[in-house]
ZAMAR-532119 format. One record per residue (C-alpha): residue number from 1; x, y, z; residue in one letter. Coordinates in steps of 0.5 Angstrom, whole numbers, plus 500, padded with zeros to 3 digits. Example, Ala and Ser with C-alpha at 12.3 -4.5 7.8 and 13.67 -1.06 7.14 Angstrom:
<sites>
k=1 | x=525 | y=491 | z=516 | r=a .
k=2 | x=527 | y=498 | z=514 | r=s .
</sites>
This chain:
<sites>
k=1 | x=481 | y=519 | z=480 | r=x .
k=2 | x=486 | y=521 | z=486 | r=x .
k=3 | x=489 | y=514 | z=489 | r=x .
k=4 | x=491 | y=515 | z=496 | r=x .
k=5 | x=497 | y=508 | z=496 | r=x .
k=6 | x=499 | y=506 | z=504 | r=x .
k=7 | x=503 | y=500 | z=506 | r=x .
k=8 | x=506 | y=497 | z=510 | r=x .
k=9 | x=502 | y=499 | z=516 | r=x .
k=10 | x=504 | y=493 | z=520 | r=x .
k=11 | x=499 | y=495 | z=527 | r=x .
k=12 | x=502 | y=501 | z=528 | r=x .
k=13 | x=495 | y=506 | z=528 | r=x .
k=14 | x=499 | y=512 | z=530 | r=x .
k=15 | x=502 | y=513 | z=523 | r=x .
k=16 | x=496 | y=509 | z=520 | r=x .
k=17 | x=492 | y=516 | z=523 | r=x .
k=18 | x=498 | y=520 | z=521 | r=x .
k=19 | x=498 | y=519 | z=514 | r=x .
k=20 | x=490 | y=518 | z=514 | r=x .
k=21 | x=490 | y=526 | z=516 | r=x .
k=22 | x=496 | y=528 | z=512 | r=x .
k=23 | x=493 | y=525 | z=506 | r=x .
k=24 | x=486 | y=528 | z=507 | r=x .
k=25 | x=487 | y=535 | z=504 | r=x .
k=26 | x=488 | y=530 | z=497 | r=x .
k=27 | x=482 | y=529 | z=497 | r=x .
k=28 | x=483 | y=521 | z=495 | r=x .
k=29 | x=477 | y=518 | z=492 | r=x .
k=30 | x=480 | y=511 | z=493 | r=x .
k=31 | x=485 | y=509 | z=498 | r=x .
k=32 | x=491 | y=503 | z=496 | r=x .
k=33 | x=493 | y=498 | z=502 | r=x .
k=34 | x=499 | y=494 | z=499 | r=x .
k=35 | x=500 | y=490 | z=505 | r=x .
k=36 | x=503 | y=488 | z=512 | r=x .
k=37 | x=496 | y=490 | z=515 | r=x .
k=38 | x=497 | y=488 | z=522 | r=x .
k=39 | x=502 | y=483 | z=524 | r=x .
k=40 | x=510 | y=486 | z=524 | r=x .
k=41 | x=513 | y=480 | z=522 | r=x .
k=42 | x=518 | y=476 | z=525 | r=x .
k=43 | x=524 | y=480 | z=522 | r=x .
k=44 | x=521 | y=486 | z=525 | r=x .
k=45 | x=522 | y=488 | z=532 | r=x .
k=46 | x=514 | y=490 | z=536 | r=x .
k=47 | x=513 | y=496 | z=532 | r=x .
k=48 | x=512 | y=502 | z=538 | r=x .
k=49 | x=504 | y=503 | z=539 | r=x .
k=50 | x=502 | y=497 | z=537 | r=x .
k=51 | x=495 | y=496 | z=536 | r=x .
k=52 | x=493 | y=491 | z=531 | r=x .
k=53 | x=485 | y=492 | z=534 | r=x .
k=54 | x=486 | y=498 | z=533 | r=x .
k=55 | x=488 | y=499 | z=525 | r=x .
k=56 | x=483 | y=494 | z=524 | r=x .
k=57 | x=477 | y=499 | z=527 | r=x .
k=58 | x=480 | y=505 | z=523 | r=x .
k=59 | x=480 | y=502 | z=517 | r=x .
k=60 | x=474 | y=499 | z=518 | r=x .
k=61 | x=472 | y=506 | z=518 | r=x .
k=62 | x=473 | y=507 | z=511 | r=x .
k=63 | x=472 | y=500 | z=507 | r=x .
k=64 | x=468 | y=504 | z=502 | r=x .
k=65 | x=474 | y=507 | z=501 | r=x .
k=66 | x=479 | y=501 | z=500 | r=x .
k=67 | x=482 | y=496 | z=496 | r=x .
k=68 | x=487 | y=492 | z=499 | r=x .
k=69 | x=492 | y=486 | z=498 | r=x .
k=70 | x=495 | y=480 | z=502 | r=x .
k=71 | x=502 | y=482 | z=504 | r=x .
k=72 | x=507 | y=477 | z=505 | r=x .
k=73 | x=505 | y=478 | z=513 | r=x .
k=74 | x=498 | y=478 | z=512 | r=x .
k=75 | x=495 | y=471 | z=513 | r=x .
k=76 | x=487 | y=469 | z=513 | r=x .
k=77 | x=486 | y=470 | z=520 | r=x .
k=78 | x=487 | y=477 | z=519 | r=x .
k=79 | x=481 | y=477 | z=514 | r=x .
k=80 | x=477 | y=475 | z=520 | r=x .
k=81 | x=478 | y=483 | z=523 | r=x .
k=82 | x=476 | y=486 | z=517 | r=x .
k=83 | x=470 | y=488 | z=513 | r=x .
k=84 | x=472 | y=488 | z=507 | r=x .
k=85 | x=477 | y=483 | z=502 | r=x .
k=86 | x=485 | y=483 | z=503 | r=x .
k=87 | x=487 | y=476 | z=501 | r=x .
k=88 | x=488 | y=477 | z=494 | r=x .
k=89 | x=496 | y=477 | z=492 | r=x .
k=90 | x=493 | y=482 | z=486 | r=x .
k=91 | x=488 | y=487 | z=484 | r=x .
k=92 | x=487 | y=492 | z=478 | r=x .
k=93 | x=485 | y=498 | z=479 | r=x .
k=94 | x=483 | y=502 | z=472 | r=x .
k=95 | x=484 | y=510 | z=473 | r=x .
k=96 | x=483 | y=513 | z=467 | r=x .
k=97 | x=489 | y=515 | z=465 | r=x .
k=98 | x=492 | y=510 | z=469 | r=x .
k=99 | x=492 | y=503 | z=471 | r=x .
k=100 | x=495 | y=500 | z=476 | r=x .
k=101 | x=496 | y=492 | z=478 | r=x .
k=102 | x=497 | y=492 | z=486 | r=x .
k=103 | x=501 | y=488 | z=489 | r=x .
k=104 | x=505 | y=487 | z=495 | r=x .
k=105 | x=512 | y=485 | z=492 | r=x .
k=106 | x=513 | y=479 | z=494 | r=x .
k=107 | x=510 | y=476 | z=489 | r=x .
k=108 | x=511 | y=480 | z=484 | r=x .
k=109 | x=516 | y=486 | z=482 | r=x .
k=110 | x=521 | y=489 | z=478 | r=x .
k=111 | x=525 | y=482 | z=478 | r=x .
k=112 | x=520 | y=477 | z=477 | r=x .
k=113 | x=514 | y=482 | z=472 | r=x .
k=114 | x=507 | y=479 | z=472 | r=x .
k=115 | x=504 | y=479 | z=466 | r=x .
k=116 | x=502 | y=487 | z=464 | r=x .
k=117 | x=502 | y=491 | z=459 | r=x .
k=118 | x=507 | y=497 | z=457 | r=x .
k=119 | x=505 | y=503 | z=461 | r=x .
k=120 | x=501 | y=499 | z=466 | r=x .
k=121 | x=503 | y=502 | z=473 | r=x .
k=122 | x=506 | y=497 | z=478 | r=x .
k=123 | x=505 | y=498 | z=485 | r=x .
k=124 | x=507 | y=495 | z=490 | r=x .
k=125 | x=511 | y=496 | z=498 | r=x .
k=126 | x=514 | y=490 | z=501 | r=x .
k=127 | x=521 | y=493 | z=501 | r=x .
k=128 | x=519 | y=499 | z=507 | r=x .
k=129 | x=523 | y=504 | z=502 | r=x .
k=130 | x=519 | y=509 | z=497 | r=x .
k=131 | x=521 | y=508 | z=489 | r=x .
k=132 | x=518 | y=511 | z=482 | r=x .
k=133 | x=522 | y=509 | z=476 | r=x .
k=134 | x=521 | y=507 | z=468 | r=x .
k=135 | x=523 | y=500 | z=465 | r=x .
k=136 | x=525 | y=500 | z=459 | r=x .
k=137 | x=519 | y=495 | z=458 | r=x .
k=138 | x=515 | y=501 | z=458 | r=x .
k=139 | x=512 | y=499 | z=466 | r=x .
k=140 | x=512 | y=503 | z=471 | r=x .
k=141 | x=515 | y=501 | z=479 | r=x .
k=142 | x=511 | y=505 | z=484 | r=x .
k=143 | x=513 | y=503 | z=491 | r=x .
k=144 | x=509 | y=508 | z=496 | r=x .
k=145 | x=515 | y=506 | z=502 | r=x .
k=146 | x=512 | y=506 | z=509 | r=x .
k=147 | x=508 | y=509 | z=514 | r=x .
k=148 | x=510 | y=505 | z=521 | r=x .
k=149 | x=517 | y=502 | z=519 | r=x .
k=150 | x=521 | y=505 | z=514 | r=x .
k=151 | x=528 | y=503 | z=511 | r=x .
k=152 | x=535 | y=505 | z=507 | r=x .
k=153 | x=534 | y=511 | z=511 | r=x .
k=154 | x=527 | y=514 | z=508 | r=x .
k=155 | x=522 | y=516 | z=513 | r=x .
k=156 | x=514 | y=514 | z=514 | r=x .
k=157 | x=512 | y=516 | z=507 | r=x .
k=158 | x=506 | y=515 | z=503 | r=x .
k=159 | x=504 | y=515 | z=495 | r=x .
k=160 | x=498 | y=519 | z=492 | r=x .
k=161 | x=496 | y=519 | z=484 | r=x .
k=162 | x=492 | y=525 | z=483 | r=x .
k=163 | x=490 | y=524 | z=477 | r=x .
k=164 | x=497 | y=525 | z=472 | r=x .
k=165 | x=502 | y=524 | z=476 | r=x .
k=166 | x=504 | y=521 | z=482 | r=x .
k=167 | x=508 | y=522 | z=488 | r=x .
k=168 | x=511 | y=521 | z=494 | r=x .
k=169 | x=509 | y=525 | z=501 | r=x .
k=170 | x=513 | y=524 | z=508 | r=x .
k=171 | x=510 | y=523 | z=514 | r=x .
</sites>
């Protein structure tokens, strides 16, 4: 299963339309939205081309695509504009070679671990800067960064899992 994994959209439709194009060659059989779908949150400036509406209709487009978790800026009035389930603070998503527990990583991350087991990939945004690391304790950290507010210094990025590995792609 190839696994398209986008966060941290925050209502920005052009770098929404940027990584949905880009990642299209990838051919994803499923795409991850790890939260902070459409509000900026009010530690972040109005992102450029903000258009909440707009990111709601392009993901709308492709619900049958989706799997989707509540970021730390999503809240259930932002359920209403979607078609398909964001609200949950997790999901698992079994790849074959792979399972993932998605998360946005407020909640859980590599400080406070959910309860996984050792291979277990954890896969989650929150932070806007892409990370692939191995604990010691066998698990996983997987953060695909993000398409419309990068920090630390990354650019627009998004992850993919294509079957065996996985990786980062800049915008």
């Amino acid at each position: 299963m190839k696994i398209l994994f986008l966060s941290d959209i925050h209502g920005v439709p052009s770098t929404l339309e940027a990584a949905l194009a880009a990642a299209d060659t990838l051919q994803p059989d499923k795409i991850v939205l790890l939260g902070d779908l459409l509000y900026h949150g009010p530690r972040n400036g109005v992102p450029n081309l903000y258009d909440p509406v707009k990111v709601a209709q392009i993901l709308n487009g492709i619900k049958d695509r989706l799997v989707a978790v509540r970021g730390n800026c999503d809240a259930e009035v932002d359920q209403m504009m979607f078609e398909f389930p964001m609200m949950s603070d997790y999901a698992v998503l079994d790849a074959g070679s792979e399972t993932f527990f998605l998360t946005h990583g407020h909640l859980f991350n590599e400080c406070r671990l959910p309860p996984i087991g050792m291979g277990t990939v954890l896969a989650h945004g929150h932070t806007h800067v892409p990370e692939l690391k191995k604990l010691a304790c066998g698990i996983t950290i997987f953060n695909p960064g993000s398409i419309s507010l990068p920090k630390g210094g990354s650019s627009r990025s998004y992850g993919f899992f294509d079957g065996r590995e996985l990786k980062h792609y800049a915008i």
